[in-house]
mmCIF file as Biopython writes it, N, C-alpha, C and O atoms, coordinates in Angstrom:
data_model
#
loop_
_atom_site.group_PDB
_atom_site.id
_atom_site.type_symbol
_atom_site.label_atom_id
_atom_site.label_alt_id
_atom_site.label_comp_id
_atom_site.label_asym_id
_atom_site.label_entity_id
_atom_site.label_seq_id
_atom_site.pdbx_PDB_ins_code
_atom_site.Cartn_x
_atom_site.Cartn_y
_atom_site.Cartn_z
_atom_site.occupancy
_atom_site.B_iso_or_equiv
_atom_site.auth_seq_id
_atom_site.auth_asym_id
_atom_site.pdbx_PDB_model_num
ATOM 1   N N  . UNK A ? 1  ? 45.976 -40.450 30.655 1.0 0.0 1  A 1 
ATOM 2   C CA . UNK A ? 1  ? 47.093 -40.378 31.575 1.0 0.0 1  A 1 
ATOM 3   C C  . UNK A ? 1  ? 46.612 -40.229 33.015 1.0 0.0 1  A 1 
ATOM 4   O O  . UNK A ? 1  ? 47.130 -40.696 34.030 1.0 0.0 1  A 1 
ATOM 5   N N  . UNK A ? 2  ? 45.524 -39.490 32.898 1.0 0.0 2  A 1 
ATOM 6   C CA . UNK A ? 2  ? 44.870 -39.461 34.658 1.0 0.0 2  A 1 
ATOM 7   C C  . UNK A ? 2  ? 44.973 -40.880 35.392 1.0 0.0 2  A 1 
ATOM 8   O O  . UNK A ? 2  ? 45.353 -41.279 36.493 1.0 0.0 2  A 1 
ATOM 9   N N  . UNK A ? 3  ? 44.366 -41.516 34.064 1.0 0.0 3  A 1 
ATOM 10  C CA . UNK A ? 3  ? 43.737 -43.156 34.731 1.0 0.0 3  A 1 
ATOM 11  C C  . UNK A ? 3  ? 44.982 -44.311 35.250 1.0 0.0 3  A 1 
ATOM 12  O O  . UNK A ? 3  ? 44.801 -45.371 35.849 1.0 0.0 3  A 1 
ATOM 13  N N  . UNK A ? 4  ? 46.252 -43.711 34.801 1.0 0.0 4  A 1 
ATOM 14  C CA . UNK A ? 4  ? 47.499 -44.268 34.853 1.0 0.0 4  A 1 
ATOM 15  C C  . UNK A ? 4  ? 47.899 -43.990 36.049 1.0 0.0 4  A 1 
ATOM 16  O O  . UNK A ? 4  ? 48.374 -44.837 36.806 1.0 0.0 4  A 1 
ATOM 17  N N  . UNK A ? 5  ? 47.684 -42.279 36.450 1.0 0.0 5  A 1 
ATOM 18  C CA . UNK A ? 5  ? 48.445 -41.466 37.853 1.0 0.0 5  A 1 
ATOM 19  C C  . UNK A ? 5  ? 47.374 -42.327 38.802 1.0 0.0 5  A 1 
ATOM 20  O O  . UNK A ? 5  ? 47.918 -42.828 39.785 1.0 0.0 5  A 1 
ATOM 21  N N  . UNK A ? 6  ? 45.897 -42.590 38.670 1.0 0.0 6  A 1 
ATOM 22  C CA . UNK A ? 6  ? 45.210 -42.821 39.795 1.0 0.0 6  A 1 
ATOM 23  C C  . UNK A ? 6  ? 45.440 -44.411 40.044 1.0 0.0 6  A 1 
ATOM 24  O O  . UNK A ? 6  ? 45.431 -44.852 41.193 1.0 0.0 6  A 1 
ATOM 25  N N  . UNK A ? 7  ? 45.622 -45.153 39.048 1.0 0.0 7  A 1 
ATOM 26  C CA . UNK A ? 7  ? 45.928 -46.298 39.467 1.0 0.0 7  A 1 
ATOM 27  C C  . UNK A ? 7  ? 47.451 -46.233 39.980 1.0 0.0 7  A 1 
ATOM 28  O O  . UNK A ? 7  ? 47.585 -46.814 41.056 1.0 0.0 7  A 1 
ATOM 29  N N  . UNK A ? 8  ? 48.731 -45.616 39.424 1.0 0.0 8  A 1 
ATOM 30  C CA . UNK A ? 8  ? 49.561 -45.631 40.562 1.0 0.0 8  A 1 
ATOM 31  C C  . UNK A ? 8  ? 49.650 -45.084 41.856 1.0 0.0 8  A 1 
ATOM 32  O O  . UNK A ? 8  ? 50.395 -45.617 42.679 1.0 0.0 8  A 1 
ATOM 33  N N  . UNK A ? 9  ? 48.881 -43.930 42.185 1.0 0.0 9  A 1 
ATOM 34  C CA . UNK A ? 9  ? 48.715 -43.285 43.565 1.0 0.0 9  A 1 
ATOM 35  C C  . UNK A ? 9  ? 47.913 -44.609 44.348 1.0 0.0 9  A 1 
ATOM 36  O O  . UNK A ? 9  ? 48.286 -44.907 45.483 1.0 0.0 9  A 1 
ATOM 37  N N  . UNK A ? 10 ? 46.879 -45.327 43.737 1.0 0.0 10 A 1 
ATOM 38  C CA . UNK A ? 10 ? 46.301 -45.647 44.045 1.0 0.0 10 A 1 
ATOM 39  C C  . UNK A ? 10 ? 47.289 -47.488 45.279 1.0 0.0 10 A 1 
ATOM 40  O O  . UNK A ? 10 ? 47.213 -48.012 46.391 1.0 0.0 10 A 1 
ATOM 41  N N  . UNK A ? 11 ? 48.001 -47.630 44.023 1.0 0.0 11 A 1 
ATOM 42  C CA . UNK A ? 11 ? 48.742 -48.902 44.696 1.0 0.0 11 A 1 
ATOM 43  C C  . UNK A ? 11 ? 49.773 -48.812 45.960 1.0 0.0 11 A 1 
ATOM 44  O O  . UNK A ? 11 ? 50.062 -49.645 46.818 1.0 0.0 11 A 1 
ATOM 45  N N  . UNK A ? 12 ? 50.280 -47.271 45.703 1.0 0.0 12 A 1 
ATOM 46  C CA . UNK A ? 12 ? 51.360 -46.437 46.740 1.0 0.0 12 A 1 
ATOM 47  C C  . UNK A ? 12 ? 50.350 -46.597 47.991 1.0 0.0 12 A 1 
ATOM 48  O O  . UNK A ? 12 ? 50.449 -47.590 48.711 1.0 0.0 12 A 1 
ATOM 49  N N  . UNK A ? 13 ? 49.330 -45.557 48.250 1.0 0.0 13 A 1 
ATOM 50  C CA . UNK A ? 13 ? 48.646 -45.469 48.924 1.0 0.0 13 A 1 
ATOM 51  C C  . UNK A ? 13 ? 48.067 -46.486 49.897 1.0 0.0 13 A 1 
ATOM 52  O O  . UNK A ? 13 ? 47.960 -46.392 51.120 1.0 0.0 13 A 1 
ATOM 53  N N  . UNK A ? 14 ? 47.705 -47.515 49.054 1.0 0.0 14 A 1 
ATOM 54  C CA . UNK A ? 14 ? 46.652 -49.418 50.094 1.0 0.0 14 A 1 
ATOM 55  C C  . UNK A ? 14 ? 47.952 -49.922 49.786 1.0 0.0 14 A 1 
ATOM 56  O O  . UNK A ? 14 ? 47.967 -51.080 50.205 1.0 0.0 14 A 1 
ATOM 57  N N  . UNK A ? 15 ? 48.976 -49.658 49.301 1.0 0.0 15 A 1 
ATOM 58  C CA . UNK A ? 15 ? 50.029 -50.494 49.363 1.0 0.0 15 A 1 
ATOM 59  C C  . UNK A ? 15 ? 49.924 -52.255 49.041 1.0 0.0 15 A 1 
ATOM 60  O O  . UNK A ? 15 ? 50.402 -53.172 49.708 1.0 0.0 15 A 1 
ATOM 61  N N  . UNK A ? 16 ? 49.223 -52.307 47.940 1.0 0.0 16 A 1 
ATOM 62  C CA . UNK A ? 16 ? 48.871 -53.502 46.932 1.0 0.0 16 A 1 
ATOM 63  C C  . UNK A ? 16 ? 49.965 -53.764 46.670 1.0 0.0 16 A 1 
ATOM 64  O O  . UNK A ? 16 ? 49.992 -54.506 47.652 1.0 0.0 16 A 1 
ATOM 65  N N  . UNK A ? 17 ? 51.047 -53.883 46.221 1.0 0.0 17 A 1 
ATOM 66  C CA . UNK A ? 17 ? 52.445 -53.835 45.456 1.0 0.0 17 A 1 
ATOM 67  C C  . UNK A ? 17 ? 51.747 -55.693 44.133 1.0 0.0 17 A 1 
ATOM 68  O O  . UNK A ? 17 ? 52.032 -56.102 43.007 1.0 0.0 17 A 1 
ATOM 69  N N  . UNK A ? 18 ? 51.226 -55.946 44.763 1.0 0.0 18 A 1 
ATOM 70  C CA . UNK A ? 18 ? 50.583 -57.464 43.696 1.0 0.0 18 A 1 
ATOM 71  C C  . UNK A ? 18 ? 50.031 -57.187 42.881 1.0 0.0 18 A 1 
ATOM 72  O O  . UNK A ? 18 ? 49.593 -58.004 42.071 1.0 0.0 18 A 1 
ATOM 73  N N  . UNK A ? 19 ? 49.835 -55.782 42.798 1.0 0.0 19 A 1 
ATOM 74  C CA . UNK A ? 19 ? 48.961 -55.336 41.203 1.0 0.0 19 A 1 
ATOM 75  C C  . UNK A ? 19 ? 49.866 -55.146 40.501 1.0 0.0 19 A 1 
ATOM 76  O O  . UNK A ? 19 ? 49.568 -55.059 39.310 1.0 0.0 19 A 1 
ATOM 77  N N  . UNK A ? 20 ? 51.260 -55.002 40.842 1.0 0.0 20 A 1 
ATOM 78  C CA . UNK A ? 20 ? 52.597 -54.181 39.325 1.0 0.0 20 A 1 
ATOM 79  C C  . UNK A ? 20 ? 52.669 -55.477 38.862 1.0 0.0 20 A 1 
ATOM 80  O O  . UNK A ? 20 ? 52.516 -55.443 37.641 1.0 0.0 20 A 1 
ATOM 81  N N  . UNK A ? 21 ? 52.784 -56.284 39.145 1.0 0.0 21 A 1 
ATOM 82  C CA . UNK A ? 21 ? 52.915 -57.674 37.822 1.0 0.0 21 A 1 
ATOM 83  C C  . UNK A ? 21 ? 52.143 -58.081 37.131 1.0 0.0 21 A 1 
ATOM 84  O O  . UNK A ? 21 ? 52.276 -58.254 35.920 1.0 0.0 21 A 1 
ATOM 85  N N  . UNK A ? 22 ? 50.937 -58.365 37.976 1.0 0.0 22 A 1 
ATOM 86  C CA . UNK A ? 22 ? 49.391 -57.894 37.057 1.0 0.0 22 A 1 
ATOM 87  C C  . UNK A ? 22 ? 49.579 -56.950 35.903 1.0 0.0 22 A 1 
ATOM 88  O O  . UNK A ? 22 ? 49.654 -57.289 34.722 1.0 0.0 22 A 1 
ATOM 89  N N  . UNK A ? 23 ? 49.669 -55.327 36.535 1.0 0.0 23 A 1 
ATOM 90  C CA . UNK A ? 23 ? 49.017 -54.931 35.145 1.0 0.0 23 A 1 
ATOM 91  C C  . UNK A ? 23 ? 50.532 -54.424 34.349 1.0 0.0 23 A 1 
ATOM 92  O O  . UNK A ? 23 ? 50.508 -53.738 33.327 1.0 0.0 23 A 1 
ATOM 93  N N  . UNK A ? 24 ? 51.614 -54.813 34.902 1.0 0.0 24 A 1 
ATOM 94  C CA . UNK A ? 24 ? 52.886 -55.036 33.966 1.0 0.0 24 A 1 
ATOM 95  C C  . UNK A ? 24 ? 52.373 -55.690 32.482 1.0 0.0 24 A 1 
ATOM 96  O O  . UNK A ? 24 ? 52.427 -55.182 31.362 1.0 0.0 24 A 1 
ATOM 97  N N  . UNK A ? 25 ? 51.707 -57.397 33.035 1.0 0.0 25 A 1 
ATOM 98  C CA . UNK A ? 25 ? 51.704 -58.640 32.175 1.0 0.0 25 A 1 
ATOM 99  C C  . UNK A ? 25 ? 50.605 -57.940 31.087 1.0 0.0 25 A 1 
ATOM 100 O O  . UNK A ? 25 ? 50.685 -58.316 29.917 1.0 0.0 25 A 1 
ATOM 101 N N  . UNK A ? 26 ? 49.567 -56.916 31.453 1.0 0.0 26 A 1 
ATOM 102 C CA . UNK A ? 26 ? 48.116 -56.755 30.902 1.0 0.0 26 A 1 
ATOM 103 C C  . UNK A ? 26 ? 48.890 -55.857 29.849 1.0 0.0 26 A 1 
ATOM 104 O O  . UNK A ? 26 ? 48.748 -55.911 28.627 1.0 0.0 26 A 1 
ATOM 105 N N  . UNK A ? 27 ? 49.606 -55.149 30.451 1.0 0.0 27 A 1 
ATOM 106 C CA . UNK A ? 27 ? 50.381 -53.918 29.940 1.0 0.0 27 A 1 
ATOM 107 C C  . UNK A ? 27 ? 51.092 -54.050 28.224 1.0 0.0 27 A 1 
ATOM 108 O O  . UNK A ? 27 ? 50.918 -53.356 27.222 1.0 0.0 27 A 1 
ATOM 109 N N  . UNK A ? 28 ? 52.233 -55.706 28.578 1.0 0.0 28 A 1 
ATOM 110 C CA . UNK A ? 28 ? 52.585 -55.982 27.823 1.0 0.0 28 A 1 
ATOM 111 C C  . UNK A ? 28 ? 52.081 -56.547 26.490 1.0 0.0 28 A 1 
ATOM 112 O O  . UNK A ? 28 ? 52.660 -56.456 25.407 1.0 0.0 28 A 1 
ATOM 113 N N  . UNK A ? 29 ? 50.448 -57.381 26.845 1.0 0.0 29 A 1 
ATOM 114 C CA . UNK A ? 29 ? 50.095 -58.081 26.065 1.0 0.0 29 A 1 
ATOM 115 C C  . UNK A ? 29 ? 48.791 -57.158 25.203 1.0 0.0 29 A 1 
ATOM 116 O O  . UNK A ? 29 ? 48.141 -57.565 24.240 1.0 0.0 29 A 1 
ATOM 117 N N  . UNK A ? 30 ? 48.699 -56.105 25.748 1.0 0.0 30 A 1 
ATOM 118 C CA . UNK A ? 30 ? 47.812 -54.804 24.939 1.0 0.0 30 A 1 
ATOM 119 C C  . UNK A ? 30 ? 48.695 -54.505 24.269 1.0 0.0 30 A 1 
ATOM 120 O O  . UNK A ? 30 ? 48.381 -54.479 23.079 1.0 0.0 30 A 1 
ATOM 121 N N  . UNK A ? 31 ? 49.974 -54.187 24.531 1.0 0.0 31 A 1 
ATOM 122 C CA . UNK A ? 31 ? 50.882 -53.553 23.472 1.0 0.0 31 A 1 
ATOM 123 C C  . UNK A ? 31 ? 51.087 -54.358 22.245 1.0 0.0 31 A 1 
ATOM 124 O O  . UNK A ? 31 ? 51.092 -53.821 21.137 1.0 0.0 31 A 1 
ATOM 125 N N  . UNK A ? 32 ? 51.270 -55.739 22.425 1.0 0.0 32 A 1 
ATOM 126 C CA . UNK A ? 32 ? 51.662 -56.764 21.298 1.0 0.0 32 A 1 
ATOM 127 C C  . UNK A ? 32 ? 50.556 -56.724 20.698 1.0 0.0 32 A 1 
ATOM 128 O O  . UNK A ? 32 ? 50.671 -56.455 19.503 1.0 0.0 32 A 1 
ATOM 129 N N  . UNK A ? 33 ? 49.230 -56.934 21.163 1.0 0.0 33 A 1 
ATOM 130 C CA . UNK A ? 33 ? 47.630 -56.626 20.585 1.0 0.0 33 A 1 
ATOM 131 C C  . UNK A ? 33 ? 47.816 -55.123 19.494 1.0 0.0 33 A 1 
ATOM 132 O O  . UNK A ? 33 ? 47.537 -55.101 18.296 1.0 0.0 33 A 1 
ATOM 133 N N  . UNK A ? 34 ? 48.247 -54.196 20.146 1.0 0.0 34 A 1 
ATOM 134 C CA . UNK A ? 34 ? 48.268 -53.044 19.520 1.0 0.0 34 A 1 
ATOM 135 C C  . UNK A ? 34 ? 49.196 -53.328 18.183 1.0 0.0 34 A 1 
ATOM 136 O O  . UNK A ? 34 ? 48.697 -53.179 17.068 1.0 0.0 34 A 1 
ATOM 137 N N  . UNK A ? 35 ? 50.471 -53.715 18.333 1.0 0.0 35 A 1 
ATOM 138 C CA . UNK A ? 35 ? 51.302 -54.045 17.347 1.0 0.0 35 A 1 
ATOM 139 C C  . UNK A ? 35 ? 51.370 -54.817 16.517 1.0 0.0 35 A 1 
ATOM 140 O O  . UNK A ? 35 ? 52.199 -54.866 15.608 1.0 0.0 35 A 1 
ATOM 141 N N  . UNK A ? 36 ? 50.766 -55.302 16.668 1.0 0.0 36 A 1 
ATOM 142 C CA . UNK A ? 36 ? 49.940 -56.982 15.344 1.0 0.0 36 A 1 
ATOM 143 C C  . UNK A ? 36 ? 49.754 -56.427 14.302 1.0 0.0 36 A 1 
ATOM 144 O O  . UNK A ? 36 ? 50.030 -57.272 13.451 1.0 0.0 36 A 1 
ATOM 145 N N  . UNK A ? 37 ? 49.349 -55.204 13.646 1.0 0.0 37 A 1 
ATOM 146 C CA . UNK A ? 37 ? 48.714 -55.080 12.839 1.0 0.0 37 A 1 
ATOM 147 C C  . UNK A ? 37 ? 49.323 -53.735 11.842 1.0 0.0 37 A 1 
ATOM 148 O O  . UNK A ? 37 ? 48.964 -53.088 10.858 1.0 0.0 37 A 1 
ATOM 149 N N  . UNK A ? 38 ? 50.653 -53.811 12.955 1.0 0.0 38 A 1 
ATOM 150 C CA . UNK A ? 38 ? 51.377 -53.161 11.960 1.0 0.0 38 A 1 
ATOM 151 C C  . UNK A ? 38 ? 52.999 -53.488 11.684 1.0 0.0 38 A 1 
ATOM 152 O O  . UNK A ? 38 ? 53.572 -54.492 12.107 1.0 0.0 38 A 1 
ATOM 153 N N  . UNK A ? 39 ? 53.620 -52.419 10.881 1.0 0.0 39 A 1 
ATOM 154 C CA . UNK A ? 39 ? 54.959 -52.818 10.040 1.0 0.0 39 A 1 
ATOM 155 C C  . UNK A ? 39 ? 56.006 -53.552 11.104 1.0 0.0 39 A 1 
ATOM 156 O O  . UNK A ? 39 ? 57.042 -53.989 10.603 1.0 0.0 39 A 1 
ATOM 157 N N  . UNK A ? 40 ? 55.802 -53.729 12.625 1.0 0.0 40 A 1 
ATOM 158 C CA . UNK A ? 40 ? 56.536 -54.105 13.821 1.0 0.0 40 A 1 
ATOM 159 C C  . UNK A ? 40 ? 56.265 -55.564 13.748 1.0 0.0 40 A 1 
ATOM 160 O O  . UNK A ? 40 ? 57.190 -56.372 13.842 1.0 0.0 40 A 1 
ATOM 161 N N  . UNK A ? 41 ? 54.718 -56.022 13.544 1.0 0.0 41 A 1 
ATOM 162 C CA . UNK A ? 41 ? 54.457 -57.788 13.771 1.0 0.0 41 A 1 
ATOM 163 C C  . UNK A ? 41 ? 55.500 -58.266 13.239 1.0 0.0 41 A 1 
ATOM 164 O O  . UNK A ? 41 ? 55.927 -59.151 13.980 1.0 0.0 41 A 1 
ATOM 165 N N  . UNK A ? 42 ? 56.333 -58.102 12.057 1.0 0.0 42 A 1 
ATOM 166 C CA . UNK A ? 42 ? 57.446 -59.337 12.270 1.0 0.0 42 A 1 
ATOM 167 C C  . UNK A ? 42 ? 58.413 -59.299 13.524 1.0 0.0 42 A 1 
ATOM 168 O O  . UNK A ? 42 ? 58.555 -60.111 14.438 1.0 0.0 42 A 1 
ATOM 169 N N  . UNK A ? 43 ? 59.034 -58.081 13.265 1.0 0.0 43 A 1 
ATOM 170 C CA . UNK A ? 43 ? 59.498 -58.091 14.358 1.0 0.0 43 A 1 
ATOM 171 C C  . UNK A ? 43 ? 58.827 -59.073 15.828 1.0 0.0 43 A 1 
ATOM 172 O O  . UNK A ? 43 ? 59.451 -60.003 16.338 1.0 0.0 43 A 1 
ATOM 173 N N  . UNK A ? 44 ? 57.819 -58.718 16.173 1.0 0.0 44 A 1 
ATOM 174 C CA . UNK A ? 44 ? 57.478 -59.132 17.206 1.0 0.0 44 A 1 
ATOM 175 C C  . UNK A ? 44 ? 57.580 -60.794 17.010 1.0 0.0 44 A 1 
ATOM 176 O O  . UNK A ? 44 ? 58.289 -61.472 17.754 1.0 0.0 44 A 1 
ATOM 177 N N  . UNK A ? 45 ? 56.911 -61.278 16.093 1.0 0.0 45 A 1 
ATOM 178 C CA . UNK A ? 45 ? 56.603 -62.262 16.091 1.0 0.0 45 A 1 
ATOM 179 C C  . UNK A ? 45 ? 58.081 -63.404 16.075 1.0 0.0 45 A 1 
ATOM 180 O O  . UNK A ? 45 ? 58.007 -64.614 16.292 1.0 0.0 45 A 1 
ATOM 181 N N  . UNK A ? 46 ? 59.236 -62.710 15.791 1.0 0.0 46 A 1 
ATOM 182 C CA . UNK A ? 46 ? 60.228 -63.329 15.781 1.0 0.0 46 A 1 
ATOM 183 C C  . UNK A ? 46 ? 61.120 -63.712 16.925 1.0 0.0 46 A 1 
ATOM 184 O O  . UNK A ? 46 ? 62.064 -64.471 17.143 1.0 0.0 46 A 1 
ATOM 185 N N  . UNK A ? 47 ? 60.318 -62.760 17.606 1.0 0.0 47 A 1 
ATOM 186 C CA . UNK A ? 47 ? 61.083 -63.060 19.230 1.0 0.0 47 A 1 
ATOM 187 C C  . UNK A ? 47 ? 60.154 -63.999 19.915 1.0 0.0 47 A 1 
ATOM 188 O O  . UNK A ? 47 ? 60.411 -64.095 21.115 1.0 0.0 47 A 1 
ATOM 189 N N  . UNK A ? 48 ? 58.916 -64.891 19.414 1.0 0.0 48 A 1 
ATOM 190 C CA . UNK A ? 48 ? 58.541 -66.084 19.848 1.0 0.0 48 A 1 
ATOM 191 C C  . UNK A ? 48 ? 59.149 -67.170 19.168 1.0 0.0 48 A 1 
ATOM 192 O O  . UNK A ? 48 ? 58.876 -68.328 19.486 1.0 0.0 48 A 1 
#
């Protein structure tokens, strides 16, 4: 959770705002990675 607060202080701060869609997209596609492999993959897989 640190690594979460320092990368958001971090974007507030230099005022990047082009990194939230970035690591939105990274965000989303670790989670589906994470969820593959369990009782959710249909689910998931049905909304492609």
């Amino acid at each position: 959770m640190k690594f979460l607060r320092e990368i958001i202080s971090f974007i507030i701060e230099t005022k990047k705002w082009w990194l939230v869609p970035i690591l939105t997209v990274l965000l989303i596609v670790g989670l589906l990675v994470l969820f593959a492999d369990t009782a959710v993959a249909p689910f998931i897989y049905s909304l492609f």
